[in-house]
C-alpha positions in Angstrom: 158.9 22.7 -46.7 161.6 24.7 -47.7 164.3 25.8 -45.2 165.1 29.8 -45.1 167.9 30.4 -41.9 168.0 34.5 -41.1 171.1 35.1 -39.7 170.2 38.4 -37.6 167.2 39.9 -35.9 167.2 43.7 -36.4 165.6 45.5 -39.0 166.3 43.6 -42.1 165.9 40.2 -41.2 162.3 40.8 -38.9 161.2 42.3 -41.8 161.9 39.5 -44.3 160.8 37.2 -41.4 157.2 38.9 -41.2 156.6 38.8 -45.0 158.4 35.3 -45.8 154.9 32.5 -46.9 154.5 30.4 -43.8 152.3 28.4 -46.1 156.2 27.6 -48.2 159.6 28.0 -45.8 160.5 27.2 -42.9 161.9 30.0 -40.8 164.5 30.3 -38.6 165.7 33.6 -37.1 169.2 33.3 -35.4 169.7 36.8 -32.8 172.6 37.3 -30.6 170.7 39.6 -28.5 167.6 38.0 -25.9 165.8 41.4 -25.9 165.2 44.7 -28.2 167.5 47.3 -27.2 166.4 49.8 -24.5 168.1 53.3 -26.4 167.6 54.1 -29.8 167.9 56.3 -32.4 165.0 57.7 -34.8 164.9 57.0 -38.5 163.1 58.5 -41.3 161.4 56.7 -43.3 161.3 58.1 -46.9 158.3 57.0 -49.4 160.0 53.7 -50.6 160.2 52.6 -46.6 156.7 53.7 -45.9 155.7 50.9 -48.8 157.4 48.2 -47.2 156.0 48.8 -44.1 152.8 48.9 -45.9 153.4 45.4 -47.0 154.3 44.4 -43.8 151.3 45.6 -42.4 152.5 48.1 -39.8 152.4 51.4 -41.2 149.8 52.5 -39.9 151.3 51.5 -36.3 154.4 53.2 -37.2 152.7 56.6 -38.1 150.8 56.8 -35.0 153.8 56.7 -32.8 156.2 58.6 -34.6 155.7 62.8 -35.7 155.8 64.2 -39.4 159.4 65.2 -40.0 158.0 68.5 -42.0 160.9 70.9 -42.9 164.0 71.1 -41.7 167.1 73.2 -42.6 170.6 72.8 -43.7 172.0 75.6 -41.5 176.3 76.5 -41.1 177.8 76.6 -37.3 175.9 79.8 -36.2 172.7 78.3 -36.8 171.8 80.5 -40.4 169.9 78.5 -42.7 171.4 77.3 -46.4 169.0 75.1 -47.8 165.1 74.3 -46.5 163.8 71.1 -47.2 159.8 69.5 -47.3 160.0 66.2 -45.4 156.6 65.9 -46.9 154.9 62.9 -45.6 158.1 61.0 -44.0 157.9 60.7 -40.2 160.5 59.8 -37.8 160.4 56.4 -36.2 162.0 55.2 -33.3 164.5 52.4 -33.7 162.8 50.7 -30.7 159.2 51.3 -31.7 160.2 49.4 -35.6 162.2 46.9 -34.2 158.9 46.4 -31.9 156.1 46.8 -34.6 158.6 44.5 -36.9 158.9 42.1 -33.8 155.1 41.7 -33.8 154.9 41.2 -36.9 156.7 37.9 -37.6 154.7 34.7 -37.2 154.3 32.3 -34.5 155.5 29.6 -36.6 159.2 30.9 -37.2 161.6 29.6 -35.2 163.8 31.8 -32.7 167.3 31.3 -31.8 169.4 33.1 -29.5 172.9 33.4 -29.6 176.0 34.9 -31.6 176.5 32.6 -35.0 179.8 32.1 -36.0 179.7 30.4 -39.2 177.2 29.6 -41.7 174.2 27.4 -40.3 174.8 23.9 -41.1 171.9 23.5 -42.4 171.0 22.8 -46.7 168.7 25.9 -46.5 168.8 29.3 -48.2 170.9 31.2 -45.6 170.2 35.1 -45.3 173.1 36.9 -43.9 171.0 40.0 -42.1 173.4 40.4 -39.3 174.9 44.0 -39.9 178.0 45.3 -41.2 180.5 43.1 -39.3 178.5 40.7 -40.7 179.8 37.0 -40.0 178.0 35.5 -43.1 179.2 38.0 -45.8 182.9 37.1 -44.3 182.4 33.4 -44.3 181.1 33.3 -47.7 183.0 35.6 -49.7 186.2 36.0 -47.5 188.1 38.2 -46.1 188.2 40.9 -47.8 184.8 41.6 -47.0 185.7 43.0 -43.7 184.5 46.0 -42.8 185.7 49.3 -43.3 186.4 51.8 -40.6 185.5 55.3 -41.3 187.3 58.0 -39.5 183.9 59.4 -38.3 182.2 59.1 -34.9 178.5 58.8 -34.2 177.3 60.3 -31.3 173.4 59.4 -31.0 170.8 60.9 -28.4 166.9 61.4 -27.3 165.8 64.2 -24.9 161.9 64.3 -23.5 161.5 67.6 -24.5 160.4 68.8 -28.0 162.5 70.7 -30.6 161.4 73.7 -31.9 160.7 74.2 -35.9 163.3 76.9 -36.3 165.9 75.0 -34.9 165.2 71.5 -36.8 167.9 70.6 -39.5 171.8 70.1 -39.9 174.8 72.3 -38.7 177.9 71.7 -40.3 180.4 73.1 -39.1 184.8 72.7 -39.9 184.8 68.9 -39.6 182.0 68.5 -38.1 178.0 68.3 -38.0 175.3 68.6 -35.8 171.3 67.6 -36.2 168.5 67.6 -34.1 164.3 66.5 -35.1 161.2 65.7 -33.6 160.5 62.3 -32.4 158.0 60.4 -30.2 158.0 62.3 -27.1 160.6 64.6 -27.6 163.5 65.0 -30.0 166.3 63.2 -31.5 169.8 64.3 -31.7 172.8 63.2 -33.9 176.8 64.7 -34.0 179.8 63.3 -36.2 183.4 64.1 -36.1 186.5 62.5 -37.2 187.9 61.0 -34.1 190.6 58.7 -33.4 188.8 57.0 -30.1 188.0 53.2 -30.0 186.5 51.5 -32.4 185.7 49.4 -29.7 184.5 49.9 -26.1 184.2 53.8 -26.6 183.1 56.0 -23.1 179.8 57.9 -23.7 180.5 60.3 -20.7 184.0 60.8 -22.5 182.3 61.7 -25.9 179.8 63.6 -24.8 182.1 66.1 -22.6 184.8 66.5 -26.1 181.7 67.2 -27.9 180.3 69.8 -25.5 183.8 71.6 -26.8 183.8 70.9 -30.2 180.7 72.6 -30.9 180.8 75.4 -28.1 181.2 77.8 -31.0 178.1 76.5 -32.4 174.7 78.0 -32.4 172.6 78.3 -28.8 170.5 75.5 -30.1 173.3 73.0 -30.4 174.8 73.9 -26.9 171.5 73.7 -25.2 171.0 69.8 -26.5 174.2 68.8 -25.8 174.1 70.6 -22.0 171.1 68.9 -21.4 171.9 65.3 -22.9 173.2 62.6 -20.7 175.3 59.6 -22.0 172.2 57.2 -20.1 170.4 58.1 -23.4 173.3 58.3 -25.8 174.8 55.7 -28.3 178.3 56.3 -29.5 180.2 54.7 -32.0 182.6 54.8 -35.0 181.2 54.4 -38.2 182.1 51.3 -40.5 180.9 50.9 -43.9 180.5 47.2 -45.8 182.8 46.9 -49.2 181.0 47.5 -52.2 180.3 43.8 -53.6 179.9 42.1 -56.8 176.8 41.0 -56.5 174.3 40.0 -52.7 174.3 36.2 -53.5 176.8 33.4 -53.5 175.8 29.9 -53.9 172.8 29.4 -51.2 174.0 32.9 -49.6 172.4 36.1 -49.2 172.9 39.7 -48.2 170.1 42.3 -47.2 170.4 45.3 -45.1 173.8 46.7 -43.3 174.9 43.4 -44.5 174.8 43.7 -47.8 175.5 47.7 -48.5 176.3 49.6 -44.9 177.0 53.4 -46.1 177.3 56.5 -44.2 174.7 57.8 -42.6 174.4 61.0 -44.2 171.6 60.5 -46.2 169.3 58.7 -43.7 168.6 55.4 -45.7 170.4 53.0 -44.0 167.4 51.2 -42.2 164.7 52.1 -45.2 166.9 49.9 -47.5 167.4 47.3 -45.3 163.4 47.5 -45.4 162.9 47.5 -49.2 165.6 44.8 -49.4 163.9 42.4 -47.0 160.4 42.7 -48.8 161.7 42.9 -52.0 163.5 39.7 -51.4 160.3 38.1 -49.1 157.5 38.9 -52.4 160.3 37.2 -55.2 160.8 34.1 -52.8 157.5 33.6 -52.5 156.4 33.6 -55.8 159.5 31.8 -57.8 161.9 29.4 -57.9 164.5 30.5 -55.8 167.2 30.3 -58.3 164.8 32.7 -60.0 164.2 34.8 -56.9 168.0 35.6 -55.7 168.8 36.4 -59.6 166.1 39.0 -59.4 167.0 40.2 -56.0 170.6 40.9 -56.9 169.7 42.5 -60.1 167.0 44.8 -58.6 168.5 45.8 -54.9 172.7 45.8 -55.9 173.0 48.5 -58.3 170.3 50.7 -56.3 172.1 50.4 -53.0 175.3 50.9 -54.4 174.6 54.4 -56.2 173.0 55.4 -52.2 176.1 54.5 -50.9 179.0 56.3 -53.3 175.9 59.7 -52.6 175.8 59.1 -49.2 180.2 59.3 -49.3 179.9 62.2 -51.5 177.6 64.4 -49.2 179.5 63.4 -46.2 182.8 64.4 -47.4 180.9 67.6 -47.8 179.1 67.8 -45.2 182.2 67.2 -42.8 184.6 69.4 -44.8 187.7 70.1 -43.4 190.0 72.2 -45.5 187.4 72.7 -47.9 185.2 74.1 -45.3 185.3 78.0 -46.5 184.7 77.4 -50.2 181.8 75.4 -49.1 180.5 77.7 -46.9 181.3 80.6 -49.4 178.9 78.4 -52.6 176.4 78.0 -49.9 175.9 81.4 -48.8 176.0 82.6 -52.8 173.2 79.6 -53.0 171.0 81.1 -50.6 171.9 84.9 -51.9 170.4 83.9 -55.0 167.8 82.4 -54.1 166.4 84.9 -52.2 167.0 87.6 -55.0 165.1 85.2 -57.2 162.2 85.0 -54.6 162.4 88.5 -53.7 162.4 88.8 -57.9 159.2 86.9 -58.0 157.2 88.4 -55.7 157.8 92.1 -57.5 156.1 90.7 -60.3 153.3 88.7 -59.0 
Protein backbone atom coordinates (compact mmCIF):
# COMPACT_ATOMS: atom_id res chain seq x y z
CA UNK A 1 0.00 0.00 0.00
CA UNK A 2 0.88 3.41 -0.53
CA UNK A 3 2.10 5.57 2.31
CA UNK A 4 0.11 9.10 2.79
CA UNK A 5 1.59 11.02 6.35
CA UNK A 6 -1.02 14.01 7.36
CA UNK A 7 0.83 16.36 9.21
CA UNK A 8 -2.07 18.01 11.32
CA UNK A 9 -5.46 17.05 12.59
CA UNK A 10 -7.88 19.97 12.31
CA UNK A 11 -10.10 20.70 9.62
CA UNK A 12 -8.05 20.09 6.53
CA UNK A 13 -6.25 17.11 7.26
CA UNK A 14 -9.59 15.00 9.00
CA UNK A 15 -11.14 15.82 6.08
CA UNK A 16 -8.62 14.43 3.60
CA UNK A 17 -8.21 11.58 6.20
CA UNK A 18 -12.08 10.60 6.00
CA UNK A 19 -12.18 10.63 2.08
CA UNK A 20 -8.50 9.20 1.41
CA UNK A 21 -9.28 5.00 -0.26
CA UNK A 22 -8.46 2.72 2.67
CA UNK A 23 -8.71 0.11 -0.07
CA UNK A 24 -5.04 2.20 -1.60
CA UNK A 25 -2.92 4.35 1.26
CA UNK A 26 -1.89 3.95 4.20
CA UNK A 27 -2.84 6.74 6.59
CA UNK A 28 -1.22 8.36 9.12
CA UNK A 29 -2.45 11.43 10.95
CA UNK A 30 0.22 13.24 13.05
CA UNK A 31 -1.82 15.85 15.84
CA UNK A 32 -0.08 17.78 18.46
CA UNK A 33 -3.16 18.18 20.41
CA UNK A 34 -4.66 14.60 22.45
CA UNK A 35 -8.28 16.03 22.39
CA UNK A 36 -10.69 18.50 20.19
CA UNK A 37 -10.63 21.79 21.60
CA UNK A 38 -13.27 22.72 24.32
CA UNK A 39 -14.07 26.68 22.80
CA UNK A 40 -14.77 27.44 19.45
CA UNK A 41 -15.78 29.62 16.97
CA UNK A 42 -18.73 29.14 14.33
CA UNK A 43 -18.03 29.03 10.59
CA UNK A 44 -20.17 29.30 7.66
CA UNK A 45 -20.15 27.09 5.35
CA UNK A 46 -20.86 28.56 1.81
CA UNK A 47 -22.22 26.15 -1.06
CA UNK A 48 -18.76 24.83 -2.21
CA UNK A 49 -18.19 23.72 1.69
CA UNK A 50 -21.62 22.25 2.00
CA UNK A 51 -20.40 19.82 -1.12
CA UNK A 52 -17.53 18.60 0.54
CA UNK A 53 -19.15 17.71 3.42
CA UNK A 54 -21.50 16.08 1.20
CA UNK A 55 -18.67 13.89 0.03
CA UNK A 56 -17.65 13.30 3.27
CA UNK A 57 -20.77 12.14 4.36
CA UNK A 58 -21.64 14.47 7.20
CA UNK A 59 -23.76 17.19 5.90
CA UNK A 60 -26.60 16.14 6.90
CA UNK A 61 -25.08 15.90 10.65
CA UNK A 62 -23.69 19.29 10.22
CA UNK A 63 -27.14 20.88 9.25
CA UNK A 64 -28.93 19.46 12.09
CA UNK A 65 -26.76 20.99 14.68
CA UNK A 66 -26.00 24.15 13.36
CA UNK A 67 -29.05 27.26 12.36
CA UNK A 68 -29.51 28.85 8.79
CA UNK A 69 -27.41 31.98 8.70
CA UNK A 70 -30.45 33.88 6.74
CA UNK A 71 -29.68 37.62 6.37
CA UNK A 72 -27.56 39.57 8.00
CA UNK A 73 -26.47 43.27 7.64
CA UNK A 74 -23.53 45.30 6.99
CA UNK A 75 -24.33 48.04 9.44
CA UNK A 76 -21.72 51.41 10.48
CA UNK A 77 -20.88 52.03 14.44
CA UNK A 78 -24.53 53.07 15.47
CA UNK A 79 -25.92 50.05 14.31
CA UNK A 80 -27.74 51.56 10.77
CA UNK A 81 -27.77 49.15 8.15
CA UNK A 82 -25.54 49.61 4.66
CA UNK A 83 -25.89 46.52 2.79
CA UNK A 84 -28.41 43.35 3.50
CA UNK A 85 -27.32 40.13 2.45
CA UNK A 86 -29.32 36.47 1.81
CA UNK A 87 -27.20 33.82 3.49
CA UNK A 88 -29.51 31.56 1.61
CA UNK A 89 -28.96 28.02 2.52
CA UNK A 90 -25.41 28.37 4.35
CA UNK A 91 -25.67 27.59 8.16
CA UNK A 92 -23.27 28.29 10.80
CA UNK A 93 -21.28 25.42 12.19
CA UNK A 94 -19.44 25.14 15.25
CA UNK A 95 -15.76 24.65 15.08
CA UNK A 96 -16.13 21.85 17.72
CA UNK A 97 -19.20 20.23 16.26
CA UNK A 98 -16.99 19.84 12.45
CA UNK A 99 -13.94 19.00 13.94
CA UNK A 100 -16.29 16.22 15.80
CA UNK A 101 -18.49 15.14 12.71
CA UNK A 102 -14.91 15.30 10.66
CA UNK A 103 -13.34 13.19 13.71
CA UNK A 104 -16.04 10.52 13.18
CA UNK A 105 -15.62 10.44 10.00
CA UNK A 106 -12.11 9.11 9.40
CA UNK A 107 -11.58 5.34 9.40
CA UNK A 108 -10.54 2.91 11.88
CA UNK A 109 -7.73 1.79 9.82
CA UNK A 110 -5.71 5.22 9.86
CA UNK A 111 -3.18 5.59 12.11
CA UNK A 112 -3.06 8.31 14.99
CA UNK A 113 -0.14 10.03 16.24
CA UNK A 114 0.05 12.44 18.89
CA UNK A 115 2.59 14.88 19.36
CA UNK A 116 4.16 18.27 17.80
CA UNK A 117 6.23 17.18 14.39
CA UNK A 118 9.16 19.10 13.85
CA UNK A 119 10.41 18.14 10.60
CA UNK A 120 9.17 16.24 7.72
CA UNK A 121 8.20 12.50 8.61
CA UNK A 122 10.91 10.28 7.72
CA UNK A 123 9.15 8.27 6.02
CA UNK A 124 9.17 7.70 1.65
CA UNK A 125 5.41 8.58 1.70
CA UNK A 126 3.45 11.52 0.17
CA UNK A 127 3.64 13.93 3.07
CA UNK A 128 0.55 16.44 3.53
CA UNK A 129 1.50 19.47 5.40
CA UNK A 130 -2.18 20.34 7.05
CA UNK A 131 -0.85 21.76 10.11
CA UNK A 132 -1.99 25.58 9.93
CA UNK A 133 -0.39 28.67 9.13
CA UNK A 134 2.82 28.35 11.19
CA UNK A 135 2.99 25.45 9.42
CA UNK A 136 6.28 23.31 10.12
CA UNK A 137 6.06 21.38 6.77
CA UNK A 138 5.63 24.39 4.35
CA UNK A 139 8.89 25.87 6.29
CA UNK A 140 10.89 22.78 6.02
CA UNK A 141 10.19 22.30 2.48
CA UNK A 142 10.35 25.50 0.89
CA UNK A 143 12.42 27.52 3.53
CA UNK A 144 12.29 30.28 5.30
CA UNK A 145 10.81 32.58 3.76
CA UNK A 146 7.68 30.89 4.11
CA UNK A 147 7.23 32.06 7.60
CA UNK A 148 4.27 33.56 8.41
CA UNK A 149 3.06 36.85 8.24
CA UNK A 150 1.78 38.88 11.16
CA UNK A 151 -1.07 41.03 10.56
CA UNK A 152 -1.54 44.04 12.68
CA UNK A 153 -5.10 42.85 13.44
CA UNK A 154 -6.43 41.10 16.56
CA UNK A 155 -9.09 38.44 16.72
CA UNK A 156 -11.24 38.47 19.53
CA UNK A 157 -13.67 35.27 19.25
CA UNK A 158 -16.74 34.42 21.59
CA UNK A 159 -20.15 32.26 22.19
CA UNK A 160 -22.96 33.40 24.55
CA UNK A 161 -26.11 30.81 25.39
CA UNK A 162 -28.48 33.15 24.44
CA UNK A 163 -29.84 33.89 20.91
CA UNK A 164 -29.27 36.89 18.76
CA UNK A 165 -31.95 38.66 17.43
CA UNK A 166 -32.46 39.13 13.40
CA UNK A 167 -32.24 42.91 13.50
CA UNK A 168 -29.16 42.96 15.14
CA UNK A 169 -27.27 40.04 12.97
CA UNK A 170 -24.44 41.44 10.68
CA UNK A 171 -21.13 43.53 10.74
CA UNK A 172 -20.30 47.00 12.42
CA UNK A 173 -17.49 48.66 11.28
CA UNK A 174 -16.48 51.16 12.89
CA UNK A 175 -12.92 53.74 12.69
CA UNK A 176 -10.44 50.78 12.78
CA UNK A 177 -12.40 48.57 13.84
CA UNK A 178 -15.35 45.82 13.35
CA UNK A 179 -17.78 44.03 15.26
CA UNK A 180 -20.12 40.85 14.21
CA UNK A 181 -22.46 38.79 15.90
CA UNK A 182 -24.87 35.43 14.36
CA UNK A 183 -26.78 32.71 15.34
CA UNK A 184 -25.19 29.48 16.28
CA UNK A 185 -26.12 26.17 17.99
CA UNK A 186 -27.54 27.27 21.16
CA UNK A 187 -27.04 30.74 21.11
CA UNK A 188 -24.88 33.15 19.16
CA UNK A 189 -21.50 33.76 17.97
CA UNK A 190 -19.50 36.77 18.35
CA UNK A 191 -16.31 38.11 16.53
CA UNK A 192 -14.28 41.83 17.05
CA UNK A 193 -10.87 42.96 15.17
CA UNK A 194 -8.69 45.78 15.79
CA UNK A 195 -5.17 46.72 15.02
CA UNK A 196 -3.35 46.03 18.23
CA UNK A 197 0.08 45.91 19.22
CA UNK A 198 -0.44 43.02 22.08
CA UNK A 199 1.39 39.65 21.95
CA UNK A 200 1.54 37.70 19.27
CA UNK A 201 2.09 35.24 21.72
CA UNK A 202 0.55 34.45 25.19
CA UNK A 203 -2.14 37.24 24.76
CA UNK A 204 -4.67 37.80 28.28
CA UNK A 205 -8.31 37.25 27.31
CA UNK A 206 -9.58 39.14 30.46
CA UNK A 207 -7.09 41.96 29.23
CA UNK A 208 -8.67 42.01 25.62
CA UNK A 209 -11.93 41.78 26.47
CA UNK A 210 -11.90 44.83 29.04
CA UNK A 211 -9.88 47.32 25.97
CA UNK A 212 -12.59 46.04 23.85
CA UNK A 213 -15.47 46.94 26.18
CA UNK A 214 -13.89 50.63 25.37
CA UNK A 215 -13.20 50.53 22.03
CA UNK A 216 -16.62 49.94 21.01
CA UNK A 217 -18.51 51.85 23.91
CA UNK A 218 -19.53 54.25 21.17
CA UNK A 219 -20.96 51.50 19.32
CA UNK A 220 -24.48 50.47 18.92
CA UNK A 221 -26.59 48.97 22.28
CA UNK A 222 -26.29 45.64 20.58
CA UNK A 223 -22.55 45.52 20.53
CA UNK A 224 -22.20 46.76 24.26
CA UNK A 225 -24.66 44.25 25.49
CA UNK A 226 -22.52 41.16 23.92
CA UNK A 227 -19.47 42.32 25.02
CA UNK A 228 -20.96 43.11 28.84
CA UNK A 229 -22.24 39.86 28.88
CA UNK A 230 -19.18 37.79 27.34
CA UNK A 231 -16.63 36.26 29.55
CA UNK A 232 -12.98 35.49 28.47
CA UNK A 233 -13.95 31.52 29.76
CA UNK A 234 -15.69 31.45 26.35
CA UNK A 235 -13.38 33.75 24.35
CA UNK A 236 -10.40 32.94 21.95
CA UNK A 237 -8.00 35.85 21.23
CA UNK A 238 -5.32 36.10 18.94
CA UNK A 239 -3.40 38.04 16.37
CA UNK A 240 -3.98 37.28 12.96
CA UNK A 241 -1.12 35.76 10.69
CA UNK A 242 -1.47 35.12 7.08
CA UNK A 243 0.71 32.25 5.02
CA UNK A 244 2.89 33.89 1.91
CA UNK A 245 1.31 33.64 -1.26
CA UNK A 246 3.32 30.54 -2.96
CA UNK A 247 4.26 29.37 -6.20
CA UNK A 248 2.67 26.55 -6.43
CA UNK A 249 1.10 23.75 -3.06
CA UNK A 250 3.61 20.89 -4.02
CA UNK A 251 7.32 20.31 -3.84
CA UNK A 252 8.78 17.07 -4.55
CA UNK A 253 6.66 14.44 -2.29
CA UNK A 254 5.23 17.70 -0.31
CA UNK A 255 1.88 19.04 0.01
CA UNK A 256 -0.16 22.02 1.25
CA UNK A 257 -3.97 22.10 1.92
CA UNK A 258 -5.91 24.33 4.25
CA UNK A 259 -4.27 27.35 6.54
CA UNK A 260 -1.25 25.66 5.38
CA UNK A 261 -1.26 26.29 2.08
CA UNK A 262 -3.32 29.82 1.69
CA UNK A 263 -4.07 31.34 5.41
CA UNK A 264 -5.93 34.87 4.53
CA UNK A 265 -7.85 37.15 6.56
CA UNK A 266 -10.81 36.29 7.85
CA UNK A 267 -12.96 38.70 6.43
CA UNK A 268 -14.66 36.84 4.01
CA UNK A 269 -15.42 33.72 6.14
CA UNK A 270 -13.64 31.01 3.90
CA UNK A 271 -10.85 30.08 5.63
CA UNK A 272 -12.10 26.60 6.95
CA UNK A 273 -14.52 25.95 3.67
CA UNK A 274 -11.29 25.89 1.60
CA UNK A 275 -9.36 23.98 3.70
CA UNK A 276 -12.58 21.61 3.12
CA UNK A 277 -12.72 21.81 -0.76
CA UNK A 278 -8.83 21.44 -0.70
CA UNK A 279 -8.83 18.21 1.34
CA UNK A 280 -11.51 16.47 -0.91
CA UNK A 281 -10.44 17.81 -3.96
CA UNK A 282 -6.99 16.46 -3.19
CA UNK A 283 -8.60 12.99 -1.42
CA UNK A 284 -11.08 12.21 -5.07
CA UNK A 285 -7.61 12.98 -7.52
CA UNK A 286 -5.40 10.62 -5.27
CA UNK A 287 -7.68 8.17 -5.44
CA UNK A 288 -8.17 7.85 -8.84
CA UNK A 289 -4.55 8.74 -10.46
CA UNK A 290 -1.14 8.43 -10.35
CA UNK A 291 -0.02 10.59 -7.88
CA UNK A 292 2.35 12.48 -9.97
CA UNK A 293 -0.87 13.03 -11.88
CA UNK A 294 -2.98 13.86 -8.85
CA UNK A 295 -0.67 16.72 -7.12
CA UNK A 296 -0.30 18.28 -10.77
CA UNK A 297 -4.02 18.55 -10.86
CA UNK A 298 -4.38 19.66 -7.25
CA UNK A 299 -1.99 22.55 -7.60
CA UNK A 300 -3.50 23.64 -10.89
CA UNK A 301 -7.12 23.51 -9.61
CA UNK A 302 -6.92 24.74 -5.75
CA UNK A 303 -3.60 27.51 -6.11
CA UNK A 304 -4.99 30.06 -8.33
CA UNK A 305 -8.57 29.77 -6.57
CA UNK A 306 -7.26 30.31 -3.08
CA UNK A 307 -5.04 32.93 -4.00
CA UNK A 308 -7.72 35.32 -5.73
CA UNK A 309 -9.83 34.64 -1.98
CA UNK A 310 -7.00 35.64 -0.33
CA UNK A 311 -5.77 39.19 -2.24
CA UNK A 312 -10.36 39.73 -1.77
CA UNK A 313 -10.30 38.84 1.59
CA UNK A 314 -7.06 41.76 2.09
CA UNK A 315 -8.98 44.03 0.04
CA UNK A 316 -12.32 44.00 2.04
CA UNK A 317 -10.48 44.10 5.24
CA UNK A 318 -8.53 47.03 4.57
CA UNK A 319 -11.97 48.36 4.07
CA UNK A 320 -13.66 47.02 6.38
CA UNK A 321 -11.12 48.26 9.12
CA UNK A 322 -10.54 51.71 7.65
CA UNK A 323 -8.71 54.05 9.46
CA UNK A 324 -8.18 57.39 7.77
CA UNK A 325 -10.30 56.45 5.04
CA UNK A 326 -13.10 55.72 7.46
CA UNK A 327 -15.36 58.94 6.44
CA UNK A 328 -15.22 58.54 2.68
CA UNK A 329 -16.21 55.10 3.30
CA UNK A 330 -18.86 55.66 5.40
CA UNK A 331 -19.97 58.77 3.17
CA UNK A 332 -20.09 55.99 -0.41
CA UNK A 333 -21.95 53.70 1.91
CA UNK A 334 -24.60 55.85 3.08
CA UNK A 335 -25.05 57.36 -0.87
CA UNK A 336 -25.23 53.30 -1.58
CA UNK A 337 -27.99 52.73 0.58
CA UNK A 338 -29.64 56.41 -0.41
CA UNK A 339 -29.96 55.08 -3.71
CA UNK A 340 -31.05 52.17 -3.25
CA UNK A 341 -33.88 52.94 -1.44
CA UNK A 342 -34.89 55.77 -3.96
CA UNK A 343 -34.66 52.95 -6.57
CA UNK A 344 -36.94 50.72 -4.32
CA UNK A 345 -39.13 53.37 -3.29
CA UNK A 346 -39.03 54.12 -7.47
CA UNK A 347 -40.15 50.64 -8.04
CA UNK A 348 -42.87 50.25 -5.96
CA UNK A 349 -44.61 53.67 -7.50
CA UNK A 350 -44.83 51.83 -10.59
CA UNK A 351 -45.77 48.38 -9.79
Amino acid sequence: METISIVGGGIAGLALAACLDPARFQVTVYEKRPELPTVGTALGMWPNAQRALDRIGVLGAARAVSPVIGSGSVRNAAGEPWVTVDGGEMFGISRIDLLRLLDSAVPGTVRRLTGQVQALPADDGLVVGADGVHSVIRRAAWGARSAATLTPYLALRGTLPFPVTPDVVGEYWGRGDLFGMAASNGGMFWYASYRSGRGPYGIDSTAVLEEARERFAGHAQAVREVLAAATPEACLVQRIWTAPGLHSFVRGRTVLIGDAAHAMLPTLGRGACESLVDAVTLADLLNTLPEDQALRAYNRQRRLRTRALSLASSALGRVALAEGAQPLRDRLLNLARRRKDRAAVGRGSTA
